[in-house]
C-alpha positions, 0 to 999 in steps of 0.5 A, spaced: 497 510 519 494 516 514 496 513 507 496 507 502 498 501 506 499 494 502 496 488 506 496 480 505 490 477 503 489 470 503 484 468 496 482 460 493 487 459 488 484 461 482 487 464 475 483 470 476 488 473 480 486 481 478 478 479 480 479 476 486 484 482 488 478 486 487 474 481 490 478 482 497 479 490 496 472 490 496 469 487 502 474 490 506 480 491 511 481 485 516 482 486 523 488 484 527 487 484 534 493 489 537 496 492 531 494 498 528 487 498 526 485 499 518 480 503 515 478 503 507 475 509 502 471 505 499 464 505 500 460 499 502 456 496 498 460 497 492 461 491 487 465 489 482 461 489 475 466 486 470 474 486 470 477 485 463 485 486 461 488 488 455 494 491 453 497 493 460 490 496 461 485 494 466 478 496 465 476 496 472 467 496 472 464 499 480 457 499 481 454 506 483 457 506 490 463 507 488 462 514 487 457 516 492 460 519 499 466 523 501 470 529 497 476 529 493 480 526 498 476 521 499 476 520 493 482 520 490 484 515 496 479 509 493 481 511 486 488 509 488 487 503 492 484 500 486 490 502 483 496 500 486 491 494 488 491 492 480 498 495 478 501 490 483 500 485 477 506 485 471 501 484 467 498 491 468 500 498 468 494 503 468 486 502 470 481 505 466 475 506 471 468 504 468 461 505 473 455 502 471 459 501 464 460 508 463 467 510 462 468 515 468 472 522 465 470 526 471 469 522 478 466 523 484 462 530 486 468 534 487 469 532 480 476 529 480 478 529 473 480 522 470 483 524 464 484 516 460 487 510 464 491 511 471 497 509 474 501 509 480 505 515 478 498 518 478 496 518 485 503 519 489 499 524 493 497 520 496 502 515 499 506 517 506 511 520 506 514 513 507 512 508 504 513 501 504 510 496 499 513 490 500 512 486 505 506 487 506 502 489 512 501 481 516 506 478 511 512 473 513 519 476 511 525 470 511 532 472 514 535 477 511 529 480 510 527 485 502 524 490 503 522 496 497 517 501 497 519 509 496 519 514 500 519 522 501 524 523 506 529 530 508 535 527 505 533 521 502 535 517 508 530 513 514 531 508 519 528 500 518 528 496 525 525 489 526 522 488 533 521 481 535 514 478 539 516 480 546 518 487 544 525 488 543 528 491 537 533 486 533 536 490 529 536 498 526 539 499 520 540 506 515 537 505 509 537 511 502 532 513 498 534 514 490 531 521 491 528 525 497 527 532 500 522 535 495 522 528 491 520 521 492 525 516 491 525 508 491 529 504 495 530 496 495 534 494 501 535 487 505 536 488 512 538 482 517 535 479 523 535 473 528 530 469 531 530 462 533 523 460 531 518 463 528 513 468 530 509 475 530 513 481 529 513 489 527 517 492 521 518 499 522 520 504 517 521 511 520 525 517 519 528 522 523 526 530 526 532 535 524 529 538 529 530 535 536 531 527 532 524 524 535 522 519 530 516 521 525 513 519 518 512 512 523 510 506 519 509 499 523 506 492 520 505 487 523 510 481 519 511 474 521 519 473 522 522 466 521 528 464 523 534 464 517 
């Protein structure tokens, strides 16, 4: 799965909710046995410095790792996933990037211009064209299940299917984008479904060829369904 993928991280309870977000970006994906296999941008060995917020800004200070290896995908992708990792807080709406507590203007060695703090809207070349943001990828849903993201789809339409444990599909149901064929729209939908205990499952999104109807622009996670 290309793209930008939300997924749940346990952390002790601390009131540092922003630090120990970035704590567990940085050391990684974890790895379920038998679903798709997560990957990072960031580079190992990159650690968190310092993390301050004020007025909405998150100043957000990397050690050198952080900007070494890979090109301007590579490193839009890691600036990205610290952004939407910080941004999923009310209390902060932009990031401004420090690295070795230098303020960063020009990042990476293909010289990715950071013109003053970064938002969400900054990196939406680089979600999928579907992109599910909540659940996240290993997190319950209770029934009927919410789910928001946004998406970039022909006709702002796309499919949502909830698959149980052993496989079989429990429900499909058409959902609508606030924009799409050439524009990314959100979208916010509740979609029912029926289990009689709880247990491991599969969200799909996924959109429709035009051409032949094949699925494509496919996103499935992992998610823990309970019975309503």
């Amino acid at each position: 799965m290309a793209g930008l993928v939300p997924t749940l991280r346990h952390v002790p309870s601390t009131t540092a909710v922003a630090r120990a977000a970035m704590g567990v970006l940085l050391g990684g994906p974890v790895q379920r046995p038998g679903v798709a296999t997560l990957t990072t941008a960031i580079p190992a060995g990159t650690s968190l410095l310092d993390l301050s917020v004020s007025g909405g800004t998150a100043t957000v200070n990397l050690s050198h790792e952080f900007e070494s290896d890979g090109g301007s995908t590579s490193a839009r992708r890691r600036l990205a996933q610290v952004v939407y990792t910080l941004t999923q807080f009310t209390s902060i709406r932009s990031v401004l990037f420090q690295v070795e507590g230098q303020t960063v203007t020009t990042f990476g060695s293909e010289g990715v211009v950071l013109d003053g703090p970064q938002a969400r809207a900054d990196f939406v070349d680089v979600l999928p064209a579907l992109f599910v943001d909540r659940p996240a990828f290993g997190a319950a849903i209770s029934d009927p299940a919410r789910i928001t993201g946004s998406a970039d789809v022909f006709e702002a339409t796309f499919l949502v299917a909830i698959i149980d444990g052993a496989g079989h599909q429990l429900v499909e149901q058409q959902a609508m984008a606030t924009c799409g064929s050439g524009c990314r729209g959100t979208f916010d939908i509740s979609v029912t479904y029926h289990v009689t205990k709880a247990q491991w499952g599969v969200l799909r999104a996924y959109d429709r060829s035009a051409k032949d109807g094949s699925p494509q622009a496919v996103r499935e996670y992992p998610v823990w369904l309970t019975p309503g």
